[in-house]
C-alpha positions as CSV (number, residue, x, y, z in Angstrom):
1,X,52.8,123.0,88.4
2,X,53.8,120.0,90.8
3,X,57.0,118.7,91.0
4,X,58.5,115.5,90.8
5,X,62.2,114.3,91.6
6,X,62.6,110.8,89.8
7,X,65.7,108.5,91.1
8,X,66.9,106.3,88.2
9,X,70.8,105.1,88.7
10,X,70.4,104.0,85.0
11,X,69.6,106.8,82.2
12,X,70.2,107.5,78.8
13,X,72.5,107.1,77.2
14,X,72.7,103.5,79.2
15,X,70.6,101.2,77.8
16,X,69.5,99.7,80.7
17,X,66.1,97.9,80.8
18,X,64.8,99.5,84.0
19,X,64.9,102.7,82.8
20,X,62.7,102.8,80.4
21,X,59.4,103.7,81.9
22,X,60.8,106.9,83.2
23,X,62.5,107.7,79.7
24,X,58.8,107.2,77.7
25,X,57.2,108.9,80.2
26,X,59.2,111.9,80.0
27,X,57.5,113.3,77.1
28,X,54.4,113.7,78.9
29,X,54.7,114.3,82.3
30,X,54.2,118.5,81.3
31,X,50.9,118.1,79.5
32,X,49.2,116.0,83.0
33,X,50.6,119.0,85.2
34,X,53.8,117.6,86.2
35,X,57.5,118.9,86.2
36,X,60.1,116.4,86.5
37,X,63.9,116.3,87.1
38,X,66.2,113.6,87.2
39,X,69.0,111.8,89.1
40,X,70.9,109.1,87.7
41,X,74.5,108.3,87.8
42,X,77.2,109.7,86.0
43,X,77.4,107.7,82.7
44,X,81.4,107.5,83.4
45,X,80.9,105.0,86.4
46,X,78.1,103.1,84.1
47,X,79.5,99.8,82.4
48,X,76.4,98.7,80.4
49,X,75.8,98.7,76.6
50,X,75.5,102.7,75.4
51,X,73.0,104.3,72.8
52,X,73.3,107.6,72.0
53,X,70.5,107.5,70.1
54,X,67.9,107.3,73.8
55,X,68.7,110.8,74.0
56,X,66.6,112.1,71.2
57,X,63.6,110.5,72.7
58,X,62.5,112.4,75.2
59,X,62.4,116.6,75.5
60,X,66.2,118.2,76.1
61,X,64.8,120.5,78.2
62,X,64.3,117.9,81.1
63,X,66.8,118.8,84.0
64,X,69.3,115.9,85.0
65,X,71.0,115.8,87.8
66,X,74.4,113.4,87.7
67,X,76.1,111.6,90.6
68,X,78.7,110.1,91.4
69,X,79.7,106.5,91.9
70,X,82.8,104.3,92.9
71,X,84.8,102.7,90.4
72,X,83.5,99.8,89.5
73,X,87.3,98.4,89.1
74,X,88.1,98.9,92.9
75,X,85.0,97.5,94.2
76,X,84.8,94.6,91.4
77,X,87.8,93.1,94.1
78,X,85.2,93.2,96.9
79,X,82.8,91.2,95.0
80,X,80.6,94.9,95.2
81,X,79.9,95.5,91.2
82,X,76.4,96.9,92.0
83,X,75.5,100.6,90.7
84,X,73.1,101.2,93.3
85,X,75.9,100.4,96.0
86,X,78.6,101.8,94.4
87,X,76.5,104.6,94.3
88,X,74.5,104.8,97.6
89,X,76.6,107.7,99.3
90,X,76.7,109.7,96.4
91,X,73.0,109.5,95.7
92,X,72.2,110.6,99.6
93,X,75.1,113.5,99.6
94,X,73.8,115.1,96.2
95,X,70.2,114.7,96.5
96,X,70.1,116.0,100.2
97,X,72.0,119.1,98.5
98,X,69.0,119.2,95.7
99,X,66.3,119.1,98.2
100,X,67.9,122.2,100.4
101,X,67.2,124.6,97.6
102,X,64.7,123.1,95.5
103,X,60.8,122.7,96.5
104,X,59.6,119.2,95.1
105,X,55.7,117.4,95.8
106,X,57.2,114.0,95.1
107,X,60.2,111.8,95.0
108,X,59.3,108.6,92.5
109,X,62.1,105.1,92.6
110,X,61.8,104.0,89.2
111,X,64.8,101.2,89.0
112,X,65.7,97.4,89.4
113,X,68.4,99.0,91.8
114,X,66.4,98.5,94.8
115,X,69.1,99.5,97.9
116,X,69.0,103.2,96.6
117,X,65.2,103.2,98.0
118,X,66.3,103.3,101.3
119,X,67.2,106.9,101.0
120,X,63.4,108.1,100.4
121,X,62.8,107.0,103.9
122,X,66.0,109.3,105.1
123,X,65.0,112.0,102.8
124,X,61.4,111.8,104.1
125,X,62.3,112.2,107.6
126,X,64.7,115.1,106.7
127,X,62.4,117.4,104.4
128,X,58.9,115.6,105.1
129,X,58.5,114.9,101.0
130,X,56.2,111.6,100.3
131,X,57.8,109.4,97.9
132,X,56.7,106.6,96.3
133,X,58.6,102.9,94.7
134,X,58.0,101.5,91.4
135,X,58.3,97.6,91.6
136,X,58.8,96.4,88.0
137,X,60.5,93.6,89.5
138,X,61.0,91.2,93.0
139,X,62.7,93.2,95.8
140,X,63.4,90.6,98.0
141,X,62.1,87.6,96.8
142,X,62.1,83.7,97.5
143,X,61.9,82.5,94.3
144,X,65.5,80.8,93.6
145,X,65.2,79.5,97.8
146,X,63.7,76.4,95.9
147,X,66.3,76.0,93.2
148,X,69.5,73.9,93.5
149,X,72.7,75.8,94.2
150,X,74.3,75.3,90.8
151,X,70.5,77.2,88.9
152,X,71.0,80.5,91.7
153,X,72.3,83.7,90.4
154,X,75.7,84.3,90.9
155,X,76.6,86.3,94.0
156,X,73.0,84.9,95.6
157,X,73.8,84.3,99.0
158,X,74.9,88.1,99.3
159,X,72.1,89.4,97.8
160,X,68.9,87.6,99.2
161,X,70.6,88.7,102.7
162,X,71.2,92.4,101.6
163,X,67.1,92.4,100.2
164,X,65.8,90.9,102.9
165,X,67.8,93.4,105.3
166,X,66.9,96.6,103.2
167,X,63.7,96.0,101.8
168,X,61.4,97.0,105.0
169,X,63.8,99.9,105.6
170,X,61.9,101.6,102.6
171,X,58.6,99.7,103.0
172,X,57.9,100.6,106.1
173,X,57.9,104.3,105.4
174,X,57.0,104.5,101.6
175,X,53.5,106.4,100.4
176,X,52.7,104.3,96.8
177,X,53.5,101.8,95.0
178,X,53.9,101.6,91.8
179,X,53.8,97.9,89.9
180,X,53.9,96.3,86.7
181,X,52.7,93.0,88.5
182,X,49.7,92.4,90.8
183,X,51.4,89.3,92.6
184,X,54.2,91.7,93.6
185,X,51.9,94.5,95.3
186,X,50.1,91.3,96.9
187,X,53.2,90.0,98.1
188,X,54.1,93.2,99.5
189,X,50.7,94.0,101.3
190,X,51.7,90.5,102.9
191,X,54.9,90.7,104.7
192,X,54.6,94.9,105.5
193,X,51.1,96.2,107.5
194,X,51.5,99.9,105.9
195,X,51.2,98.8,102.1
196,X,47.8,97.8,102.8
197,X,46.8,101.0,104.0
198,X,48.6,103.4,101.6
199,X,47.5,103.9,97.5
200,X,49.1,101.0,95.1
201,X,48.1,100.6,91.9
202,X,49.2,98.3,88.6
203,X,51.2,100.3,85.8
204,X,52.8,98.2,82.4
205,X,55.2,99.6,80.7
206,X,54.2,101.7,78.1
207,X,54.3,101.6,74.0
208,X,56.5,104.1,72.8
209,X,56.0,104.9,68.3
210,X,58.7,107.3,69.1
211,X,61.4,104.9,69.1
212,X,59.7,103.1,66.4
213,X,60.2,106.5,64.8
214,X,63.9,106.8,65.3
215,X,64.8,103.5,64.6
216,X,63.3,104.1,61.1
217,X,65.1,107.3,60.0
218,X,68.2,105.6,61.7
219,X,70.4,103.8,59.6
220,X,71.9,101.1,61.0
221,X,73.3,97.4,59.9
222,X,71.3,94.8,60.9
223,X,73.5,91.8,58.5
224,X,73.2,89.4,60.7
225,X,70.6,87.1,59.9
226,X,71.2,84.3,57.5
227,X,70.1,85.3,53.7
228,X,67.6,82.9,52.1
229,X,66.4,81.3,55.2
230,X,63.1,82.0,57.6
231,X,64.8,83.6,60.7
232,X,62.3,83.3,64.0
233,X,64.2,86.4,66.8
234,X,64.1,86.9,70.3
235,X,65.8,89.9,71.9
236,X,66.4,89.9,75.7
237,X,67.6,87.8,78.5
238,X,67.9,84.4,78.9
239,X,67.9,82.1,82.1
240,X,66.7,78.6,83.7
241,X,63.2,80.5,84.4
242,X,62.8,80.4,80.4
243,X,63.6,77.3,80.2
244,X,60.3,76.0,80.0
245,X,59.2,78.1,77.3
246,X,62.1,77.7,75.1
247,X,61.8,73.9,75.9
248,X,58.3,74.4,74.3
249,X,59.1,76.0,71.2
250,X,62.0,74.1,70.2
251,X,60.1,70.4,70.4
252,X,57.5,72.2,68.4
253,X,60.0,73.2,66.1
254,X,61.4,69.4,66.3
255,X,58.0,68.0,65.6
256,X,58.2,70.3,62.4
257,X,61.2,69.0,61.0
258,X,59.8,65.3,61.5
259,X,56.5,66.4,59.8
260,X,58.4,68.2,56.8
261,X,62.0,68.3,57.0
262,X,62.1,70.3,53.9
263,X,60.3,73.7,55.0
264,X,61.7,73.5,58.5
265,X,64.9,73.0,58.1
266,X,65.1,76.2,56.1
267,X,64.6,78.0,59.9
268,X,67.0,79.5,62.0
269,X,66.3,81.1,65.2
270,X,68.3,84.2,66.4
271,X,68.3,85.2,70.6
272,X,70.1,88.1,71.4
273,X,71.7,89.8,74.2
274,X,70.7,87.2,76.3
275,X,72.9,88.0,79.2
276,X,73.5,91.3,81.5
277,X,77.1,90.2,81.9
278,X,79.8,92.6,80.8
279,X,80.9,92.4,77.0
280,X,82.3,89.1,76.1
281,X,81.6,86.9,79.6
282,X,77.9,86.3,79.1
283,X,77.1,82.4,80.0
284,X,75.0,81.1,76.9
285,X,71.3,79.2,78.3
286,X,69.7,79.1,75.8
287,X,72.0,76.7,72.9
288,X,72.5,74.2,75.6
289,X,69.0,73.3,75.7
290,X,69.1,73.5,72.2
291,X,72.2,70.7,71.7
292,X,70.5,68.7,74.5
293,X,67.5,69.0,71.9
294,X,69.7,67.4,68.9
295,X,68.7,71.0,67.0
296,X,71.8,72.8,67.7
297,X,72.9,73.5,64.5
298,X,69.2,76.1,64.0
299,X,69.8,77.9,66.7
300,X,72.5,81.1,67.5
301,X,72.8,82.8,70.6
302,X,74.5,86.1,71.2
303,X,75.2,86.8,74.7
304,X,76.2,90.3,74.4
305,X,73.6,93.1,74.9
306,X,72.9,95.7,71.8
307,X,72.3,99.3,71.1
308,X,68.3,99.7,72.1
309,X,67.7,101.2,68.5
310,X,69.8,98.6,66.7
311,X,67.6,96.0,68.6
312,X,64.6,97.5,66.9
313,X,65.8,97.7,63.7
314,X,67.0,93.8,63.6
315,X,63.1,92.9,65.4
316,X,62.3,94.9,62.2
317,X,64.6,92.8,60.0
318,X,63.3,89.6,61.2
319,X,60.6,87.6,59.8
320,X,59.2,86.0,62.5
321,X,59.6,87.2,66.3
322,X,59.7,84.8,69.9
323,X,58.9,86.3,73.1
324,X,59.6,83.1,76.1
325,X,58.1,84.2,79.2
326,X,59.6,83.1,82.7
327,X,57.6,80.1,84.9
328,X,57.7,82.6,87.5
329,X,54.0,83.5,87.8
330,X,55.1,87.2,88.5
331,X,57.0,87.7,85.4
332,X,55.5,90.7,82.8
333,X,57.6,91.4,79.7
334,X,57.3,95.0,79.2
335,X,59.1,94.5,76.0
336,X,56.1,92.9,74.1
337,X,54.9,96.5,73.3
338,X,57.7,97.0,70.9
339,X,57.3,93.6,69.5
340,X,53.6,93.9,68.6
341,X,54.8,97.6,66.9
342,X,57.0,95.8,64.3
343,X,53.6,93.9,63.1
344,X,55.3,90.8,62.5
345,X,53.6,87.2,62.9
346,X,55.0,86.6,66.3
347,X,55.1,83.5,68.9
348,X,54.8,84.0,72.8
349,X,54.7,81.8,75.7
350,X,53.4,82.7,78.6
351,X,52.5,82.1,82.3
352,X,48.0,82.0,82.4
353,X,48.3,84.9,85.2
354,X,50.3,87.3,83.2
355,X,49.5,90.6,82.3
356,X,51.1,89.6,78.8
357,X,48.9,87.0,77.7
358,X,45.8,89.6,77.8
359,X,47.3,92.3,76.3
360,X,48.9,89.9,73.7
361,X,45.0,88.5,73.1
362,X,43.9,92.0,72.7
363,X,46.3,93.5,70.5
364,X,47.4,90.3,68.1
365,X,44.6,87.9,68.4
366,X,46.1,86.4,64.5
367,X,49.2,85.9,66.7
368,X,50.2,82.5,68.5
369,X,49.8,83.0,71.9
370,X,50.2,80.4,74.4
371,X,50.4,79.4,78.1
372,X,52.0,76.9,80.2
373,X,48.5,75.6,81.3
374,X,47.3,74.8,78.2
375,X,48.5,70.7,77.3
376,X,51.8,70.4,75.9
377,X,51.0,68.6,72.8
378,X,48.5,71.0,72.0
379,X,51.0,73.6,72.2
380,X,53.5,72.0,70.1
381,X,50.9,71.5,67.5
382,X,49.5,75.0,67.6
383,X,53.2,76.7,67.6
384,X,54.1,73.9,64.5
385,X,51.5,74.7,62.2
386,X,51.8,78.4,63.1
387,X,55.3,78.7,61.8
388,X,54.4,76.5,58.9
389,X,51.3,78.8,57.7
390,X,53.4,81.7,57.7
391,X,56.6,80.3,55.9
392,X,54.1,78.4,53.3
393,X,51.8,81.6,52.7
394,X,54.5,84.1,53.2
395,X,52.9,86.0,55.7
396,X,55.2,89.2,56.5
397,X,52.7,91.5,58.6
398,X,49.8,90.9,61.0
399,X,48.4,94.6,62.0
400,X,47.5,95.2,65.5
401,X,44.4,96.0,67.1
402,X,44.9,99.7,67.0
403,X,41.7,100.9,69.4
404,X,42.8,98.4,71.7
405,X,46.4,99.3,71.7
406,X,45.9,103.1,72.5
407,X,45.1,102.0,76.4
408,X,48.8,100.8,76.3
409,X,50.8,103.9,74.9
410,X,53.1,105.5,77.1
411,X,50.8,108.2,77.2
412,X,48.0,106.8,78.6
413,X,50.7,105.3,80.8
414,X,51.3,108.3,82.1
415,X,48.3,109.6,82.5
416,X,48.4,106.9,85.1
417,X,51.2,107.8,87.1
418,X,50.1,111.3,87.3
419,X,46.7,110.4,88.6
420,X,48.5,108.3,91.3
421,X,50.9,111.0,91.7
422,X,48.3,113.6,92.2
423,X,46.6,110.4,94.8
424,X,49.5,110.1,97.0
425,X,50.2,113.7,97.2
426,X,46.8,114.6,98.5
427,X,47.2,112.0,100.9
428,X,49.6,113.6,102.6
């Protein structure tokens, strides 16, 4: 039995969005030959939205290893609020202690909280154990270079410098890479000589009926939709790269109310946790646009994020669902898979290159699926009379293409991993 050591700062029962390939995957990894353990940080120094419930998803016989990390309180003053830096020290002291009495084949990054991969190359050199970097989004990247000052995440200028210092560190000594995203192993190959000579490969999130599963037999109150209308939801972040999307569906939803005020104005779109701000100081993006649009008063927008399973069960409550996708050609949504579980007539905007709009085609083909390439006008008409056909005929489920599905469980997910594991391992 190989084993793997998998470095995730988030982990149940955080409810952190970059931990949840690991967490699906953790089912399975036994029955392809694997053994993992984890190392995450101690949910005490975590200040993300909590779910207890993440911790009946995967087998409680998987080893987890906690860390430490400095208080987010002290370091807040510093303008350092970042997990993986608050817990950098702690992740190289205790895993250096793990590796002096444990054998492993493999240690796997699976986390958004890039600077921690700078320890594989330290722990490489130390105990000669390959390890590879899964990049489900931009390390360093030049997207918001273009922008104006005023559309930049906040604490930019600190970060793009910090990225561009620390990415090659681990680059430059990594063994695989693991993507969600083609453009991103591309961009990679690009700026470092060694990923173009080491095994990469492209790996979406996977679809996981277990939580479907648990968010069934779980009761929890989801009485927050209005009663007696036609309630369109999105759950997940906002920003300016959404823009266009939202843009999109709301002048469709404009040229509704002009063609028959009376159905359309009987709609009220939901978005939903919408920021990854801390409780209560989340900057709305998506109402603006919305006011800007004369259509404020359809529209509510939660900033706060919410319990993974009670996010399921309000998808599940809604009668129509919105998935905007970013105008960053990069951009994959991993969380489509739940989406197209709840089989609910659904509406998705998408850039033509991503990995989204082909699985989306696959899957939902009765769905209303567009791009940004595709004319506007079309697209306003095709999203209008969408909405319309399924208020008017009371369509409450559209089934998914189940045969084509199975290629995107978590299973066969990781079934993938493990074959690139098994790859990089014999590599070196």
């Amino acid at each position: 039995m190989k084993k793997v050591l998998i470095i995730s700062p988030y982990f149940p029962p955080a409810n952190a969005a970059d931990m949840q390939r690991v967490r699906m995957s953790l089912p399975y990894f036994l029955q392809f030959g694997w053994e993992a353990e984890i190392v995450c940080v101690d949910i005490q120094y975590v200040d993300i939205v909590q779910d207890p419930l993440l911790l009946e998803s995967f087998p409680k016989t998987i080893k987890i290893h906690s860390v430490k990390a400095l208080s987010k309180k002290n370091t807040s003053k510093l303008g350092l609020g970042s997990i993986a830096l608050r817990s950098l020290w702690y992740y190289y002291t205790s895993v250096k202690k793990i590796l002096n009495v444990n054998n492993f084949d493999l240690i796997y990054f699976s986390t958004t909280q890039f600077p921690v991969c700078v320890l594989g190359a330290i722990w490489k050199k130390k105990f000669g154990i390959p390890y590879i970097i899964d990049m489900q989004d931009p390390w360093h990247s030049d997207y918001y270079q273009s922008l104006s000052k005023n559309l930049r995440p906040k604490k930019y200028w600190f970060s793009y410098r910090l990225n561009k210092l620390l990415e090659p560190i681990a680059m430059n000594r990594v063994d695989g890479i693991i993507s969600v995203s083609n453009d991103y192993i591309t961009i990679l190959q690009s700026r470092y000589k060694r990923i173009n000579s080491i095994p990469t490969v492209v790996i979406t999130f996977g679809a996981n009926q277990i939580d479907i599963e648990i968010a069934k037999r779980c009761s929890i109150s989801t009485n927050l939709f209005s009663k007696g209308f036609t309630n369109i939801v999105y759950i997940g972040r906002g920003g300016n790269d959404m823009q266009a999307a939202l843009s999109l569906l709301f002048n469709a939803f404009k040229n509704g109310l002009a063609l028959n005020e009376t159905l359309f104005s009987n709609i009220r779109f939901y978005f939903l946790g919408t920021s990854y701000a801390v409780k209560g100081n989340g900057k709305k993006t998506i109402t603006p646009l919305a006011e800007s649009l004369g259509i404020g008063k359809y529209v509510v927008e939660q900033t706060d994020r919410l319990p993974f399973y009670e996010a399921l069960n309000l998808l599940q409550s809604a009668n129509m669902l919105f998935i905007p996708g970013s105008n960053d050609t990069q951009y994959t949504a991993s969380k489509i898979y739940p989406y197209i579980l709840m089989e609910k007539p659904m509406i998705s905007i998408f850039h033509e290159n991503s990995s989204a709009v082909t699985i989306l085609n696959a899957c939902v083909p009765e769905n209303c699926t567009c791009t940004f390439q595709d004319d506007v006008n079309v697209n306003i008409h095709k999203i209008t009379t969408f909405i319309a056909d399924v208020v008017i005929k009371e369509i409450k489920q559209i089934s998914y293409n189940i045969s084509s599905f199975s290629a995107f469980s978590a299973q066969a997910m990781v079934q993938n991993q493990v074959l690139f594991f098994n790859k990089v391992i014999k590599k070196n």
